[in-house]
C-alpha positions as CSV (number, residue, x, y, z in Angstrom):
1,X,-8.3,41.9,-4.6
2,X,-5.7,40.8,-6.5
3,X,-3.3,42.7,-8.7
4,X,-2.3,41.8,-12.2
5,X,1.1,41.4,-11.7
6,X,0.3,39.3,-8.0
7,X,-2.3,37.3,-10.7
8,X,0.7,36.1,-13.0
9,X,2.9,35.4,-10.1
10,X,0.3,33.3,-8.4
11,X,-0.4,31.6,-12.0
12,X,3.1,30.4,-12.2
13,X,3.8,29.8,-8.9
14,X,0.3,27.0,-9.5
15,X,2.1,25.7,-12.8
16,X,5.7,25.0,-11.3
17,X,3.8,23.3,-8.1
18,X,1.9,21.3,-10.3
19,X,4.4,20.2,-12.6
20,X,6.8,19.3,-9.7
21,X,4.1,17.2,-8.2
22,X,3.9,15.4,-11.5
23,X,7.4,14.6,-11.8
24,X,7.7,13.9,-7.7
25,X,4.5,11.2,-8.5
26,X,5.6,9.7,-11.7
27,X,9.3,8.9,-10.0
28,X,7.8,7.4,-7.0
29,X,5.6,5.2,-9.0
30,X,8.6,4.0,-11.4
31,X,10.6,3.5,-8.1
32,X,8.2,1.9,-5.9
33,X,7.1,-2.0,-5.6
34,X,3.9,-3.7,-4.6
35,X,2.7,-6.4,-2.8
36,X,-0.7,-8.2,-3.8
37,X,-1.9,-11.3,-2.7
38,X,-5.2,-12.8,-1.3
39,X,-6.3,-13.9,1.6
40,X,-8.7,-16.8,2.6
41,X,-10.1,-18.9,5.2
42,X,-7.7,-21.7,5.8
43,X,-8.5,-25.2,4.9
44,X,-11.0,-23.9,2.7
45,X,-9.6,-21.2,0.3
46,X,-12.7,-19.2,0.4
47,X,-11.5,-15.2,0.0
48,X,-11.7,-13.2,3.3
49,X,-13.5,-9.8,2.2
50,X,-12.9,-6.6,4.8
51,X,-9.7,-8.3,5.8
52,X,-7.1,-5.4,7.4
53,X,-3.7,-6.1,5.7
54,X,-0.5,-3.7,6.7
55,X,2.7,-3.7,5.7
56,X,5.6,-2.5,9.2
57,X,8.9,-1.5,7.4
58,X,11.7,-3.3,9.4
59,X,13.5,0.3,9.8
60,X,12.0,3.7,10.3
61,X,9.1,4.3,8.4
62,X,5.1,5.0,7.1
63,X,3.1,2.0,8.0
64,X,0.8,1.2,4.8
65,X,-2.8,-0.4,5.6
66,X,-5.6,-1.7,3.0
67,X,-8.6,-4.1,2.9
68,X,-9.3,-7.0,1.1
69,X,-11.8,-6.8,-1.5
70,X,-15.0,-9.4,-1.8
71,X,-12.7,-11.4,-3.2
72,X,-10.2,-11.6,-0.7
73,X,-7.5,-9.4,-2.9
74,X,-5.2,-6.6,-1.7
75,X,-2.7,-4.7,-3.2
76,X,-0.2,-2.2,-1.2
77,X,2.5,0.1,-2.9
78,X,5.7,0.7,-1.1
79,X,8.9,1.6,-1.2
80,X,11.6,-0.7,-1.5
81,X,12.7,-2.1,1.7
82,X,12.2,-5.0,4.3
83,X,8.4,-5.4,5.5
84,X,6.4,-7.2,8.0
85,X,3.1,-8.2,6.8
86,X,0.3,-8.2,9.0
87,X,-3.5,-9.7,8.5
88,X,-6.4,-8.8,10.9
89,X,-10.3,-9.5,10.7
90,X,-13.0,-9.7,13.1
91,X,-13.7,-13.9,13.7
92,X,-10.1,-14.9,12.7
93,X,-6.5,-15.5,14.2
94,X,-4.2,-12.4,13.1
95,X,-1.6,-13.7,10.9
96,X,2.1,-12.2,10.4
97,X,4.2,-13.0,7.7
98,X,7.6,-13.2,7.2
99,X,9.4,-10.4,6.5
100,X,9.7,-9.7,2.9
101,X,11.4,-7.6,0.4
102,X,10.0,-5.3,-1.7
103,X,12.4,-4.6,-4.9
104,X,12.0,-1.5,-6.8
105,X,9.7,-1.9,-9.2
106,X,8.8,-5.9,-8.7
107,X,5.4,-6.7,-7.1
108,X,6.1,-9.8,-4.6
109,X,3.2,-12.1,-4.6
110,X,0.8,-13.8,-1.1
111,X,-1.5,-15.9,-0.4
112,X,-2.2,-15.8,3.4
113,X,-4.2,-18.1,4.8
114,X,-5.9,-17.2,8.5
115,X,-7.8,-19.4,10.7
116,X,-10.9,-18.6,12.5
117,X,-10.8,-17.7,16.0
118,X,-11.6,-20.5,18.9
């Protein structure tokens, strides 16, 4: 059981942490960039839903993976720095795009076009 005093300490202990993560989340999110885009079939621009779309930093670093929605759309947040971007789905050719920059703050814009698989 715990005792008043340990009760108080524990309560402000839970404030600091929470605040902390607040300011840690809100930074990141001023400081980070974003790529969005959409991907379709080539030739015929139809979106590509369930598509797997990552983003490989050039250097050291977390590997960030999403999905396309029915409507072929993505969006990954990142930090800034120089990306790969990578496009698999079942039935099509992967696709890899050039690297890219991400700027801090700035949301760099794709289309990426895949073709099915022979």
């Amino acid at each position: 059981m715990l005792v008043p005093s340990k009760l108080v300490v524990l309560r402000r202990t839970l404030g600091v942490l929470v605040v902390t993560l607040a300011a840690l989340s809100s930074t990141y999110a001023q400081s980070s960039g974003a790529v969005r885009g959409t991907v379709t079939v080539a030739g015929s621009k139809s979106p590509l839903a369930g598509a797997v779309v990552r983003l490989i930093p050039k250097r050291a670093g977390i590997r960030i993976v999403g999905k396309t929605d029915k409507s072929g759309r993505f969006r990954l947040d990142a930090a800034p720095g120089l990306y790969r971007v990578t496009v698999e789905c079942d039935g099509y050719v992967s696709e890899e795009v050039a690297t890219l920059e991400i700027a801090s703050r700035d949301t760099v814009l794709l289309e990426i076009p895949v073709r099915p698989a022979p």
